[in-house]
N, C-alpha and C positions, 0 to 999 in steps of 0.2 A: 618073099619077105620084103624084098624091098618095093613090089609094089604096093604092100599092103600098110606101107609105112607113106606113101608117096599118097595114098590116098586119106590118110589118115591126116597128112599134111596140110592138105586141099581143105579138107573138110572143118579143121581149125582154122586155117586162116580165114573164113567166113567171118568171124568172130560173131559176137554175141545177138549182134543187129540182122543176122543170116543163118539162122540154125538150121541144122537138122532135123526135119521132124519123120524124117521115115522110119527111126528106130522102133526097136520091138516094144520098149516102153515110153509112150508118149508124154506120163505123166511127167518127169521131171521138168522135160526142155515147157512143158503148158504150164507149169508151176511159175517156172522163170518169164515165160511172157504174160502171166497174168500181172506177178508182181511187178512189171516194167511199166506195160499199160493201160492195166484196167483203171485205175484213178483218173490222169488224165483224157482218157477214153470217154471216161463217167461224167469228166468235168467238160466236157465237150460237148457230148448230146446232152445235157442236164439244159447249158443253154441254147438249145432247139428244141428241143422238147418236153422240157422239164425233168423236176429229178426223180421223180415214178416210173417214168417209161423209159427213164433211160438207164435205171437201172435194170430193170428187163432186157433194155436191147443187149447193154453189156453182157449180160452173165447168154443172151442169144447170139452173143457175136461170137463168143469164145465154144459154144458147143457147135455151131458149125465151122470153127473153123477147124476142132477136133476133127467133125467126121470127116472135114474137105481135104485134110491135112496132106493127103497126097497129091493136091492139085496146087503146094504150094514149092516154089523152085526159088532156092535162094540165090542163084546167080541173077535172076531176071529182076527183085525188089528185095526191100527191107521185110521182113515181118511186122515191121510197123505198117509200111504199106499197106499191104494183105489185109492186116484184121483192120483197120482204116478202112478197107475196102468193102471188106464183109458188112460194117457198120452201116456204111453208106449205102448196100444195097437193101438192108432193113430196115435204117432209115428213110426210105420213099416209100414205106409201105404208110408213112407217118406223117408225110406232105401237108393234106389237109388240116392235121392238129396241127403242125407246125405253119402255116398261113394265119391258120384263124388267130389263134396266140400271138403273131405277132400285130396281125390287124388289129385285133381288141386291145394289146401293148399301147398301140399309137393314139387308138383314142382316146384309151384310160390316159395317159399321160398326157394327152391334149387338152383332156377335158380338166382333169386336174391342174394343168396350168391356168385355166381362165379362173378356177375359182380362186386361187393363190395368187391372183395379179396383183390383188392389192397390197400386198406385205412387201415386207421388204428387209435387209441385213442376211440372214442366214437362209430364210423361207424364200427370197428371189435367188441363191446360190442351187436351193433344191428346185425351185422352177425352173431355173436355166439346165441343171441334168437331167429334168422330164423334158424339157423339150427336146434334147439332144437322143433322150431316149425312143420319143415319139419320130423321130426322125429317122433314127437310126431303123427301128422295127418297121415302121411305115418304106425305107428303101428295100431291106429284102423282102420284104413282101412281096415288091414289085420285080424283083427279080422270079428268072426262071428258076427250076430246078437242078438244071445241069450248073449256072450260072452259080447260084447258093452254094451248092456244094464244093464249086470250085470255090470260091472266097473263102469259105469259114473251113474250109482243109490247109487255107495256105493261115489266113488271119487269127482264129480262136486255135485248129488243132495244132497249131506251128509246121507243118510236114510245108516241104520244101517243094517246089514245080514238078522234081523228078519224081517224089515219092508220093505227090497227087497226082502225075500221068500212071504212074503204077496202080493208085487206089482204083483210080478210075477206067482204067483199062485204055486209054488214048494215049498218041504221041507226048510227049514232050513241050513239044514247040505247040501245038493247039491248046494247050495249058497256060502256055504265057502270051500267045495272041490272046486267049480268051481272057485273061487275067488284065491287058492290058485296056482289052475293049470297055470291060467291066469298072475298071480302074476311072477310066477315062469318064464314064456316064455318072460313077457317084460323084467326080470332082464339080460337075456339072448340076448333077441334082441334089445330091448328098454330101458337101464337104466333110460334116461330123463323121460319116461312118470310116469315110476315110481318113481320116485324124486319129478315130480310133484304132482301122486296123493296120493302120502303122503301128500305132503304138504297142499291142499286143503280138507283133510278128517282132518289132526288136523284144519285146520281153522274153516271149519264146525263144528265138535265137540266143538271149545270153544263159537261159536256162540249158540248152542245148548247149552251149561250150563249157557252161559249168559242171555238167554231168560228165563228158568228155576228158575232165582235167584231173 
């Protein structure tokens, strides 16, 4: 009895971000990680790959993680992790849309600044966010794949180093060397993108304490 109570202890203090899912019915604990995070999930690849395909991948991420569900061990990540993970590996099926879209971003946005140069008041405040926009699409572009996924897991899905060395299946520390190398070349070629994904890694972060509290 009382190991069955000692286990049962273990098994709670996970809390909500480390479930269970070997149980006989799967459906409740998928019910509760769907309503956690298929939205933000959705709102994440919508901006890599639009909101068509990413509502696909979504509702794809969460049936294989149903069927995988036993290759998921909550001591080792969050379940955020996990289906972040899952996402990620569907998403490279998606690489090429996702290049060309943001290629074709930087030029529409290029090209639409030259024909809006001559305006000016409200119409040069929206040329100046197309260029930041062509800038922005135009750097990941130029980024690799492995390099992408790292940034927009730490900067758009807000998941923290540890919980993108989990999505991604690497150390820790190769996460924030890469994080820093990567950091390091936008400041150099890309300041805007890093302007931005500062900005949305504090938003995320206080979203993340506000759910917490």
């Amino acid at each position: 009895m009382q190991v069955m109570k000692d286990d049962h202890e273990q098994a709670g203090s996970r809390g909500p971000d480390r479930p269970d899912l070997g149980g006989p019915d799967p459906a409740p604990v998928f019910g509760m990680l769907f309503d956690a995070h298929a939205a933000p999930l959705q709102r994440y690849l919508a901006r890599r790959v639009g909101t068509e395909t990413a509502h696909d991948l979504v509702a794809e991420t969460f049936l294989v993680a149903l069927r995988r569900r036993e290759t998921y061990r909550p001591d080792a990540g969050t379940a955020r992790a996990w289906l972040y993970g899952i996402a990620t590996n569907l998403l490279r099926h998606h690489v090429r849309t996702e290049t060309r879209a943001l290629n074709a971003t930087a030029r529409l946005a290029a090209a639409d600044q030259v024909v809006s140069a001559g305006h000016d008041g409200r119409v040069a405040e929206r040329v100046d966010a197309q260029s930041r926009a062509a800038q922005l699409a135009g750097a990941l572009a130029e980024l690799s794949v492995a390099d992408r996924d790292t940034l927009l897991l730490v900067s758009w899905a807000g998941l923290d180093p540890g919980e993108v060395a989990e999505a991604l299946g690497i150390p820790a520390g190769t996460v924030r060397s890469r994080l820093h190398r990567i950091r390091r070349w936008l400041r150099a070629n890309a300041p805007e993108i890093t302007a931005e994904s500062t900005k949305d890694e504090s938003r995320h972060q206080e979203e993340g304490e506000s759910a917490r509290r």
